[in-house]
C-alpha positions as CSV (number, residue, x, y, z in Angstrom):
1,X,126.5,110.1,74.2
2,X,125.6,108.3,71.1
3,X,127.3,108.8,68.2
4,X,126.7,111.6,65.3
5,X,125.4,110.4,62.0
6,X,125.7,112.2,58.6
7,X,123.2,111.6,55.7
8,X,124.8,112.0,52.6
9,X,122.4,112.3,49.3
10,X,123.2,112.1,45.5
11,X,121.7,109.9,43.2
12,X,124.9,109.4,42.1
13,X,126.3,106.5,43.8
14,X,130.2,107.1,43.2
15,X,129.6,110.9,44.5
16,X,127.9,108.7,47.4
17,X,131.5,106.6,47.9
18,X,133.8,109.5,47.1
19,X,132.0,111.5,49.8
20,X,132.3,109.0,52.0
21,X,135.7,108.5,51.8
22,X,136.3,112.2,52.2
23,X,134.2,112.2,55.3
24,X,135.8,109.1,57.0
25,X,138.1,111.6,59.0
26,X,135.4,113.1,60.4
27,X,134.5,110.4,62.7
28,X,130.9,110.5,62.4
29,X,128.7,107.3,60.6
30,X,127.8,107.7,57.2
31,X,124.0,106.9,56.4
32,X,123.8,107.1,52.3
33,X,120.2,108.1,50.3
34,X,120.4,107.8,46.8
35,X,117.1,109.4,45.8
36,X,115.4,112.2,47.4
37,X,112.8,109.7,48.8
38,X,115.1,107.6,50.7
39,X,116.6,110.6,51.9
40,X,113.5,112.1,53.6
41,X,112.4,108.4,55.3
42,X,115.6,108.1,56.4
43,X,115.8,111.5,58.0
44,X,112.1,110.9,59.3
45,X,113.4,106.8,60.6
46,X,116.8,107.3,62.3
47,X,117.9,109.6,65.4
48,X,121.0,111.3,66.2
49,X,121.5,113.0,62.3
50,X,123.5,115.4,63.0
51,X,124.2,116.8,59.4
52,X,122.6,116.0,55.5
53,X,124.9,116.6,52.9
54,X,122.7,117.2,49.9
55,X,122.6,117.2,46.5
56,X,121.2,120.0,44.8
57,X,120.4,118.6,41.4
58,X,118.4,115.1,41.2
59,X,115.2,113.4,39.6
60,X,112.0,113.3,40.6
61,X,112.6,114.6,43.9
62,X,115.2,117.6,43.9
63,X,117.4,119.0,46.9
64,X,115.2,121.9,47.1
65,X,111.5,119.5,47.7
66,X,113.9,117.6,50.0
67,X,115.0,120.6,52.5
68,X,111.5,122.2,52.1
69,X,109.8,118.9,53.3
70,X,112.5,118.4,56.0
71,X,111.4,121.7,57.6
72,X,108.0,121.3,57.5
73,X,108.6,118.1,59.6
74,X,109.0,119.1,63.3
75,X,111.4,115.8,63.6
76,X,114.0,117.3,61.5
77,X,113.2,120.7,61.2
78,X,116.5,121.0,63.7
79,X,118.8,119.2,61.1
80,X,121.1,121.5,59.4
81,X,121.6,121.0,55.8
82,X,124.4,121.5,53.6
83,X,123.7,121.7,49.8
84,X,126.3,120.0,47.2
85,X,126.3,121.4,43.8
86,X,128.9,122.5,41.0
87,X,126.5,125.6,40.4
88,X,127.2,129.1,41.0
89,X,124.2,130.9,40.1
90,X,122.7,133.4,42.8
91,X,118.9,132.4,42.1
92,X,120.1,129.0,43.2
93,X,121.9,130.0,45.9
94,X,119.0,132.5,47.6
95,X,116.5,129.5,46.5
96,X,118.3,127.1,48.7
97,X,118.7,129.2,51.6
98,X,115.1,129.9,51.8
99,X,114.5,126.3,51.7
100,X,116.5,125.7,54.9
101,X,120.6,125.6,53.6
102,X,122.9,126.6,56.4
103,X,126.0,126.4,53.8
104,X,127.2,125.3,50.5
105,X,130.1,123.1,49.2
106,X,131.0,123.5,45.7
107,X,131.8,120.6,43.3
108,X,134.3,119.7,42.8
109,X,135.1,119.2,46.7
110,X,137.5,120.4,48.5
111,X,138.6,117.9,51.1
112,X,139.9,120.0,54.2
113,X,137.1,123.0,53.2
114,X,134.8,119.6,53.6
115,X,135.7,118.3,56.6
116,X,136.2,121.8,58.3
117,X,132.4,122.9,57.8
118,X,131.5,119.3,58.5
119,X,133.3,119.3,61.9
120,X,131.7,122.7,62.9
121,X,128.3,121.3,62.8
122,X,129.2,118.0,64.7
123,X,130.6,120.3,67.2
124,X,127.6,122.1,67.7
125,X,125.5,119.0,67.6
126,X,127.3,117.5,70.4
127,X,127.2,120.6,72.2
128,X,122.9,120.4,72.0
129,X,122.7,117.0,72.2
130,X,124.7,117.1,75.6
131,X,122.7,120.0,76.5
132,X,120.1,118.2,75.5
133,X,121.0,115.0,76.9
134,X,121.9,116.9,80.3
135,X,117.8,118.3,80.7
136,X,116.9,114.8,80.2
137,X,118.8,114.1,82.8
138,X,117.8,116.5,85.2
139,X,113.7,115.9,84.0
140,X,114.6,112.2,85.5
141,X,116.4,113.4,88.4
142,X,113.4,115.6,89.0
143,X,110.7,112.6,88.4
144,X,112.5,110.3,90.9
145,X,112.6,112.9,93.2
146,X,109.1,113.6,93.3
147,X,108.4,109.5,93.1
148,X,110.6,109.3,96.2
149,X,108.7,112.3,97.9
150,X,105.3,110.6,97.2
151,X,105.9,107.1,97.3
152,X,106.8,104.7,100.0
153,X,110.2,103.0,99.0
154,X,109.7,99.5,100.6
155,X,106.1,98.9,98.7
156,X,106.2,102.0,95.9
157,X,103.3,102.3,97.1
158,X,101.9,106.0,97.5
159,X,102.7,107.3,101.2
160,X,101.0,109.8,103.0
161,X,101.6,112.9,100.5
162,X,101.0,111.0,97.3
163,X,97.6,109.2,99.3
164,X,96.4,113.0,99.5
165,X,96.8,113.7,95.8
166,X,94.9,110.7,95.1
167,X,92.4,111.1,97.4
168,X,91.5,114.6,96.1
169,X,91.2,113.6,92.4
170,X,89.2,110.4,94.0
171,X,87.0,113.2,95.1
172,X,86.7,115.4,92.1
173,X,85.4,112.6,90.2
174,X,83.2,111.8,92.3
175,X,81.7,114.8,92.4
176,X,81.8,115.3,88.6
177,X,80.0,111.6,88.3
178,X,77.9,111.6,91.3
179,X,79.3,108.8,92.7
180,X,80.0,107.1,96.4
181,X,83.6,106.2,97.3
182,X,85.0,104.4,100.6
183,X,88.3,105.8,101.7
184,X,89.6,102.5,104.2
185,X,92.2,102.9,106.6
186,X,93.7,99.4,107.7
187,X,95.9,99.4,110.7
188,X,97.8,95.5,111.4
189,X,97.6,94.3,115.1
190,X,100.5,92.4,115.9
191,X,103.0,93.6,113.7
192,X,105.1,94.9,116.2
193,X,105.7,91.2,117.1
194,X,106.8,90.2,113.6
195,X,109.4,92.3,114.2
196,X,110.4,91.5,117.6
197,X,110.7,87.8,117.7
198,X,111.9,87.9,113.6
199,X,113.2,90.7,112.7
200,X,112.8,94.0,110.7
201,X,113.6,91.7,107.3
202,X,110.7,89.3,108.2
203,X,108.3,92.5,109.2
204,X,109.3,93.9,105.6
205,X,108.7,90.8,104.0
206,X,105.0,90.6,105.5
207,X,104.7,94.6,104.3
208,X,106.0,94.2,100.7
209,X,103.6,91.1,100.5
210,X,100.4,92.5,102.3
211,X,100.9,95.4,99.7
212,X,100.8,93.4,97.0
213,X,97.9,91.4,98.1
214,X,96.0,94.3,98.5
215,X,96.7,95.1,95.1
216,X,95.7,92.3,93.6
217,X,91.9,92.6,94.8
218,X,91.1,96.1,94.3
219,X,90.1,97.2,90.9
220,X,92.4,99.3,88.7
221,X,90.2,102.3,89.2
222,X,91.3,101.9,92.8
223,X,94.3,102.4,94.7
224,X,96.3,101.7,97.8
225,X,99.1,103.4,100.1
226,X,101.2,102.8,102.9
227,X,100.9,106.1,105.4
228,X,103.3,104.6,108.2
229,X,104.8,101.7,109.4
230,X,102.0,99.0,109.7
231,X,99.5,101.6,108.2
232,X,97.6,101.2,105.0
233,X,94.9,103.4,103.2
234,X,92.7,102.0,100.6
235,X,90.3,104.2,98.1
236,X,87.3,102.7,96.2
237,X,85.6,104.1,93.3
238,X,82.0,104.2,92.4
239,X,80.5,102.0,95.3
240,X,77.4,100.7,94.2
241,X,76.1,99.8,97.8
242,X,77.0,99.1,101.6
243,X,77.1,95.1,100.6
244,X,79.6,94.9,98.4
245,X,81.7,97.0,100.2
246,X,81.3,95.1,103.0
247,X,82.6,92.3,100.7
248,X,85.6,94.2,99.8
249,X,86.7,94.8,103.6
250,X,86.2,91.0,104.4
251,X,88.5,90.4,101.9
252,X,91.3,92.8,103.5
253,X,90.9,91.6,106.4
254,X,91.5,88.3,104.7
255,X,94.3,89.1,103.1
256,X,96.1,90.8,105.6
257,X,95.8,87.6,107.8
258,X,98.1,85.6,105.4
259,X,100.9,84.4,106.6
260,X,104.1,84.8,104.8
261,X,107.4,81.8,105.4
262,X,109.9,83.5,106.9
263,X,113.3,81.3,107.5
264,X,111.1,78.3,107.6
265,X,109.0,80.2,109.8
266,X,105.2,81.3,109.6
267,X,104.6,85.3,110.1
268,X,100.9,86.4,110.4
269,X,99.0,89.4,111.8
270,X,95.6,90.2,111.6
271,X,93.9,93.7,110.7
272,X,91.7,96.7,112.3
273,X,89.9,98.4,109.5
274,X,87.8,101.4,109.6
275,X,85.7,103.0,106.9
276,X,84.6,106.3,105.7
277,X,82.4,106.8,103.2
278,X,82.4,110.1,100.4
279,X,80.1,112.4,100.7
280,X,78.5,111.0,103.9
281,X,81.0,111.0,106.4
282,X,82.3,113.7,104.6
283,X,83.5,115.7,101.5
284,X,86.9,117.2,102.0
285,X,90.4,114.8,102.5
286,X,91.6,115.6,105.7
287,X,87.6,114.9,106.8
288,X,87.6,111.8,104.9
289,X,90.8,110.3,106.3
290,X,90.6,111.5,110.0
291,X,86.8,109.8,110.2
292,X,88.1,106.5,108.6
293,X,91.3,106.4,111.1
294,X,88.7,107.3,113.6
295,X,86.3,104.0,112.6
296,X,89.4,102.1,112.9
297,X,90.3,103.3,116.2
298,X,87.0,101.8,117.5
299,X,87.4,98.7,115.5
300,X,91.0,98.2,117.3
301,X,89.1,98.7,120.7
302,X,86.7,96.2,119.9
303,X,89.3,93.3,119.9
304,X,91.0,94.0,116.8
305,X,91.0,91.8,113.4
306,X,87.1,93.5,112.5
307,X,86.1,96.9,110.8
308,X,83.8,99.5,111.7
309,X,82.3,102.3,109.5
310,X,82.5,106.2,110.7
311,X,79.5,107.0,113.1
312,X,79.0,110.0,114.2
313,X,79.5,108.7,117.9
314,X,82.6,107.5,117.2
315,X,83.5,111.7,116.3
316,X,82.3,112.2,119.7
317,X,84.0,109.6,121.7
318,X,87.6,110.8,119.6
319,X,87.1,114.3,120.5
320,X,86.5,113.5,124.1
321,X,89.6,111.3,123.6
322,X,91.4,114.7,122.2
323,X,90.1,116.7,125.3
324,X,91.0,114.1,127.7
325,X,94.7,113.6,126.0
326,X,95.0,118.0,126.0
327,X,93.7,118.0,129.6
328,X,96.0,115.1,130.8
329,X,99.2,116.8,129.7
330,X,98.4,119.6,132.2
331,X,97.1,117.6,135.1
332,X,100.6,116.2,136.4
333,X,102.2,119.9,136.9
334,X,99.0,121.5,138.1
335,X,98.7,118.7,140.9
336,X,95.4,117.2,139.9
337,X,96.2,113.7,140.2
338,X,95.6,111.8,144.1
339,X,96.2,108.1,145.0
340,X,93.8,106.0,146.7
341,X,93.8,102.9,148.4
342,X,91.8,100.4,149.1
343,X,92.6,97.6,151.6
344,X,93.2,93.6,150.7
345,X,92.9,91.9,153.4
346,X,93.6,88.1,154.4
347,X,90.2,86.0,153.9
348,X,90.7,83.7,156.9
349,X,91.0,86.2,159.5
350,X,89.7,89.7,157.8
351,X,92.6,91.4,158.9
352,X,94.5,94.1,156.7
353,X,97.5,92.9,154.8
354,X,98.2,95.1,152.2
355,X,96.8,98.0,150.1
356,X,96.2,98.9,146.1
357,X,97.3,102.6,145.3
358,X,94.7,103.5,142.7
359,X,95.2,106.6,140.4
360,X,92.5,109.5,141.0
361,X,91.9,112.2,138.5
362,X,90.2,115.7,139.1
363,X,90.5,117.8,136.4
364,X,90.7,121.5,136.6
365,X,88.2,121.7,134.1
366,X,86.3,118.6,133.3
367,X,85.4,117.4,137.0
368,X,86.5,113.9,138.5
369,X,87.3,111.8,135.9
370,X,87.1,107.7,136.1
371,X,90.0,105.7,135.5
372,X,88.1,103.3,133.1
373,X,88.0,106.6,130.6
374,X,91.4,108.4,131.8
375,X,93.8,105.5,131.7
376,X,93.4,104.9,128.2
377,X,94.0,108.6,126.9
378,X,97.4,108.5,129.0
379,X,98.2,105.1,127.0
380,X,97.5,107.0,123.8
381,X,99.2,110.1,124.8
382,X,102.5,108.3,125.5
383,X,101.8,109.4,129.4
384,X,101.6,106.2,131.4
385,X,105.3,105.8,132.1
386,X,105.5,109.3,133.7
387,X,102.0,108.6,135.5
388,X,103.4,105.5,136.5
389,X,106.4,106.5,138.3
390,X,104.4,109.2,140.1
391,X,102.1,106.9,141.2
392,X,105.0,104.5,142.6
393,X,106.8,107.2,144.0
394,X,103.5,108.6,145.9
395,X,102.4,105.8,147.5
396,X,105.4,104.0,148.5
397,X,105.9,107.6,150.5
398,X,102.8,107.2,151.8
399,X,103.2,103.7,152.7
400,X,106.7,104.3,154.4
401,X,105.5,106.9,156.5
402,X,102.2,104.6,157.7
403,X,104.9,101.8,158.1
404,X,106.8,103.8,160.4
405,X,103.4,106.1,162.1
406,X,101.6,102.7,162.8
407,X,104.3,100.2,163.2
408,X,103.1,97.7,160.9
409,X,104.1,95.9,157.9
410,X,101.4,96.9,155.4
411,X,102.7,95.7,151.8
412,X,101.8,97.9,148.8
413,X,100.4,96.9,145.6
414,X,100.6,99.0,142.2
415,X,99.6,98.5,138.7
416,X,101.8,98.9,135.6
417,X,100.8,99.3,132.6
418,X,102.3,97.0,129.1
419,X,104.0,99.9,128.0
420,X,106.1,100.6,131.3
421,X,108.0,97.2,130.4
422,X,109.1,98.5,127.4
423,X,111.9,100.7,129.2
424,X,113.6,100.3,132.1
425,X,112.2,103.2,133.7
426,X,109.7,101.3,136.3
427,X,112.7,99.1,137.3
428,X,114.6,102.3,137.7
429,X,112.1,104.0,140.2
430,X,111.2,101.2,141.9
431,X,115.0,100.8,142.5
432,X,115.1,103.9,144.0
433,X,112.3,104.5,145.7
434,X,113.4,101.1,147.9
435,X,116.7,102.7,148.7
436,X,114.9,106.0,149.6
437,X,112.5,104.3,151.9
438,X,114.3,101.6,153.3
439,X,111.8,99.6,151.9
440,X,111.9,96.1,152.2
441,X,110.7,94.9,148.0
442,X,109.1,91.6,149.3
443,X,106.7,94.3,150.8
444,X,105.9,96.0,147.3
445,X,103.3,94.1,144.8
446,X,103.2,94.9,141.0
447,X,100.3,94.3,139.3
448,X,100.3,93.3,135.5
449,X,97.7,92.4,133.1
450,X,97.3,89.0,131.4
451,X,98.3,90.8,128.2
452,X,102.0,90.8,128.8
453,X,101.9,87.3,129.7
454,X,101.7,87.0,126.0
455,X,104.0,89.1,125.4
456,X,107.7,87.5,125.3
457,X,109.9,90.3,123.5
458,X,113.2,90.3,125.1
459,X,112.4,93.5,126.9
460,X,109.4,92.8,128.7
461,X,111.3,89.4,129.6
462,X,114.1,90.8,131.2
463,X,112.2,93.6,133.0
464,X,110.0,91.6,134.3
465,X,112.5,89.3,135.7
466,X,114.8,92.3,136.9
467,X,112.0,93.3,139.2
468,X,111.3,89.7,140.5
469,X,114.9,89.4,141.3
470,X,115.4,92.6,142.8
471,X,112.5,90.7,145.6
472,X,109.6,92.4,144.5
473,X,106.4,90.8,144.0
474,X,104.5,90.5,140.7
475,X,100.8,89.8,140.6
476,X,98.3,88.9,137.2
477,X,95.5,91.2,138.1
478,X,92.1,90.7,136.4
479,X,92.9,87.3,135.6
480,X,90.2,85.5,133.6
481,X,89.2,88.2,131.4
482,X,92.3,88.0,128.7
483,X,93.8,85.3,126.7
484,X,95.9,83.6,129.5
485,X,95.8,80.8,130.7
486,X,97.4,79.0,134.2
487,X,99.5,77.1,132.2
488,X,101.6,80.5,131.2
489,X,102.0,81.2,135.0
490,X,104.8,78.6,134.5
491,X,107.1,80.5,132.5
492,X,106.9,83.8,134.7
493,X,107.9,84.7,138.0
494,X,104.5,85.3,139.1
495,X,103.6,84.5,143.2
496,X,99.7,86.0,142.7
497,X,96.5,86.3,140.6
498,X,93.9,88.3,141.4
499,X,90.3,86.6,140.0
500,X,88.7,89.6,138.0
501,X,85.7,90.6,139.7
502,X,83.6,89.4,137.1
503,X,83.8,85.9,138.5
504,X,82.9,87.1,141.8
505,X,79.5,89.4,141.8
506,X,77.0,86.9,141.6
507,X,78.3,84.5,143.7
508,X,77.5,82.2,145.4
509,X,74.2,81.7,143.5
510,X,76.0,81.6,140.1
511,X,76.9,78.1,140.0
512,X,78.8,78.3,137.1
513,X,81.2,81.1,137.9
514,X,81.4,79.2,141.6
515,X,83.0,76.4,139.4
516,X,85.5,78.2,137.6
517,X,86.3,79.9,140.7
518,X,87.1,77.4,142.9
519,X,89.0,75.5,139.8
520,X,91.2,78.7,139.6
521,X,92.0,78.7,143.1
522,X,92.7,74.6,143.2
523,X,94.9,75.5,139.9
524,X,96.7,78.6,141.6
525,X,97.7,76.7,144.5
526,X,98.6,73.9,142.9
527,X,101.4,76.5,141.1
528,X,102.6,77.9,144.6
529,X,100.5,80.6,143.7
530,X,98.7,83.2,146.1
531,X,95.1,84.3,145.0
532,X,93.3,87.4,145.6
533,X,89.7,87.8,144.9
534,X,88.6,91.3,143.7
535,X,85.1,93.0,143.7
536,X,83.8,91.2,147.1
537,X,80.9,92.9,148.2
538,X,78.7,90.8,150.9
539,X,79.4,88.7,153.5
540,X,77.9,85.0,151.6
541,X,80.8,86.2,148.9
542,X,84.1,86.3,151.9
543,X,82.4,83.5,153.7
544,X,82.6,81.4,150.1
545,X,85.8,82.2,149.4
546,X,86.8,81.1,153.1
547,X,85.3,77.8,152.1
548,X,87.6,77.6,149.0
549,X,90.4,78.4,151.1
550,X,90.4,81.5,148.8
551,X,94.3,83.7,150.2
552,X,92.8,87.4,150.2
553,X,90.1,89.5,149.1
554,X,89.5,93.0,148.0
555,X,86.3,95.2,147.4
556,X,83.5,97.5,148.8
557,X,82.7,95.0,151.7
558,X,86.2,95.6,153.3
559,X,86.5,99.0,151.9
560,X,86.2,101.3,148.8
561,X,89.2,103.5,147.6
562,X,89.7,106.0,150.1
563,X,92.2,109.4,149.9
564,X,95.5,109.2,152.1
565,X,93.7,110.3,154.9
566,X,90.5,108.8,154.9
567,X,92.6,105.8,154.5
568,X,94.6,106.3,157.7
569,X,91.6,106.5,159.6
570,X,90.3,103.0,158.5
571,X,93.7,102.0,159.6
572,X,92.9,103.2,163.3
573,X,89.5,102.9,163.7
574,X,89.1,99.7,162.0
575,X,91.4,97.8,163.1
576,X,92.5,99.3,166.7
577,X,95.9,100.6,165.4
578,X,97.1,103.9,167.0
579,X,100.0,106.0,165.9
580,X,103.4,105.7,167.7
581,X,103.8,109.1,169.9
């Protein structure tokens, strides 16, 4: 607490010294006026005055102007004042307390009747300047706790709650001005990454730093939060046209590409950005917000580091998204899903060597649903990993009990999604399934996508090796399509790609896919690799790929996806198997 100060005023200026020395005792720092004047700029200047001794009795400006003046002023209406004068009249006395006394001392002064009144009123303003000090306190205390409740603490920037008090006087004064606004929702691709191979210090880094680029190209009529980890929301006022808010996105989407030094290291992502525009995409927050994450959805699906405004269609394809995700939830306990498989067989001879177990959805309620549009809603639902073990433990029942019906050796090929490598609950089931079934793993085939190949976080590394040294296979399906390359084949334990069927439709009379076909299958081999051909359909397609020396082949020609049954027909009828009595 700072410390108490006492204004003494006579225009005497050994009163002034004596009073002091009386007051020394006190404890309290002596300010001294020796005019009214001074007195009252002093009193209007300087804080913490907790008492004026005054002098009843000067020129020009007397005592009673003095304490009249101080109460008019709302700065020092609160100091109390104590009137020093040798006079005993009454008039004085009731003219005094009407101007704003609180007590008298009479001259000449009495040292311990001084210092006792004086002490009182130091008392008392300690006592209101702690109480006062104390709901200063607590005013802060209240502040940061609201700053904290709205306001991310890594960036300060606004989070979501402090975004939606933002966006709502964004759209008041738009309204009130007639203006357009763009509420932008930014998501970064790749961030997960940062933190993965650097750390959470390096993906912090990159935040605090795409923040503050952010900030630095947005007007000050604008504004910018962070709603979740690698989630941004920007809000622009007064957009004049489409064009220059194009401008501003481009710039975003520059900015959030910058790379930051990490550790003599260079971290970068790139951006997904989506756009909503108020009052045409709509007029209400929640609206506003939900069609620009929305936009950005689609602009992640389109390859990511792009934007996309708010379409209508895009409304339509998220709330078949949101009945797809409700429906899928349901499916698993009320036994909708089947497996098919279709057959792969050996292009030399024809014959059946093993068989893909493909996911089938029939929905209670919305029919047969493709994969192409179902597989995508699980990924988004957090589903896959559950689908995913179903699937394995389905069809390696299945395939066990052909193994043993048919006497063969019929290996089994499944897909797994990215996100099942994030756990070890694939390597788990597959584990188990193999002591269930006796099944021998160089019989069992997992399919991954060229994706993961790019992916080298520790856990996909050692998952992916687990399963190749547990025997089981691991295939690259729809190779071609992603970012890989054969070169990356190198660094996994990979024994197969399987060409995406792309590359295969128009052969043989598209000579340019009959070029990179035959140099992926020269390459393959050239790795130890096995390679299966997907989507063959006529016979000039198998009889091209014998020419290539192509290892299998799978598509309509040899068979489409077939239910369990159907499938063990085609294993008797077309290929002269019969079941062991």
């Amino acid at each position: 607490m700072p410390d108490a100060k006492i204004l003494i005023v006579d225009d005497a200026k050994a009163n002034l010294l004596a009073l002091e020395v009386l007051l020394k005792p006190a404890g309290a720092s002596i300010i001294r006026a020796t005019s009214g004047e001074e007195a009252l700029q002093l009193a209007s200047n300087l804080d913490h005055i907790a008492l004026i001794l005054l002098d009843l009795h000067m020129p020009e400006v007397d005592g009673f102007q003095v304490a009249r003046r101080l109460q008019e002023n709302a700065s020092s209406r609160s100091i109390p004042i104590i009137f020093v004068t040798a006079s005993q009249e009454d008039s004085y006395i009731e003219e005094a307390y009407l101007a704003g006394a609180v007590d008298f001392i009479q001259k000449p002064i009495h040292s311990t009747a001084l210092l006792s009144k004086v002490r009182v009123f130091l008392d008392l303003w300690a006592l209101r300047s702690g109480l006062e000090q104390e709901v200063e306190q607590r005013k802060l205390a209240e502040q940061r706790v609201e700053h904290l409740a709205t306001h991310d603490p890594l960036t300060n920037l606004p989070n979501r709650r402090g975004l939606f008090d933002e966006l709502r006087h964004l759209i008041s004064r738009s309204q009130r001005h007639g203006y357009s606004s763009a509420v932008i929702y930014l998501d970064l691709d790749g961030f997960k990454r940062v933190n993965d191979h650097f750390g959470h210090e390096a993906g912090d880094k990159l935040l605090i730093e795409v923040a503050s680029n952010f900030k630095k190209i947005i007007r000050a009529t604008d504004s910018v939060a962070r709603i979740g980890g690698d989630e941004f929301v920007l809000l622009l006022t007064n957009i004049d046209c489409e064009n220059t808010l194009v401008t501003k996105v481009e710039k975003l989407l520059i900015e959030a590409t910058r790379p930051i030094d990490f550790n003599g290291h260079q971290c970068s992502v790139s951006a997904s950005i989506g756009v909503a525009i108020y009052p045409i995409h709509g007029n209400q927050a929640e609206t506003l917000l939900h069609n620009a994450d929305q936009a950005m959805y689609k602009a992640k699906s389109l390859g990511k580091n792009t934007f996309q405004f708010f379409t209508e269609d895009i409304n339509k394809i998220a709330h078949r998204q949101r009945e797809l995700q409700d429906n899928l939830r349901k499916a698993l306990p009320n036994n909708e899903f089947t497996v098919f498989y279709q057959p792969i067989v050996d292009v030399a001879s024809g014959k059946l060597v093993s068989a893909e177990a493909l996911l089938r959805w029939k929905s209670a309620s919305l029919g047969n649903v493709y994969p192409d549009e179902f597989i995508p809603a699980a990924e988004s639902a957090g589903l896959i990993p559950e689908l995913g073990c179903w699937v394995l433990q389905k069809a390696m029942e299945t395939g066990a009990s052909w193994n043993r019906k048919f006497n063969i050796g019929l290996r089994l090929a499944i897909n797994a999604s990215s996100i099942q490598f994030r756990n070890n609950l694939l390597f788990d089931t597959i584990n188990q399934q193999i002591a269930l079934h006796n099944w021998d793993p160089d019989m069992l085939e997992v399919e991954i996508t060229e994706g993961l190949l790019l992916d080298d976080s520790p856990e996909v590394m050692t998952y992916i090796n687990e399963i190749n040294n547990r025997g089981v296979r691991l295939s690259v399906d729809d190779f071609g399509t992603g970012f890989s390359a054969l070169s990356y084949l190198k660094n996994y334990p990979v024994s197969t790609v399987k060409i995406d069927r792309s590359f295969i439709m128009d052969l043989p009379e598209d000579k340019e896919n009959e070029i990179l076909v035959q140099a992926i299958v020269a390459m393959a081999h050239g790795l130890g690799l096995e390679v299966i051909a997907e989507g063959v359909e006529t016979l000039e397609q198998w009889r091209f790929l014998q020419s290539l020396g192509c290892d299998f082949a799978q598509g309509y020609y040899f068979g489409k996806p077939m239910p369990q049954t159907d499938f063990e027909d085609y294993l008797t009828k077309q290929h002269g198997i019969s079941a062991i009595a």
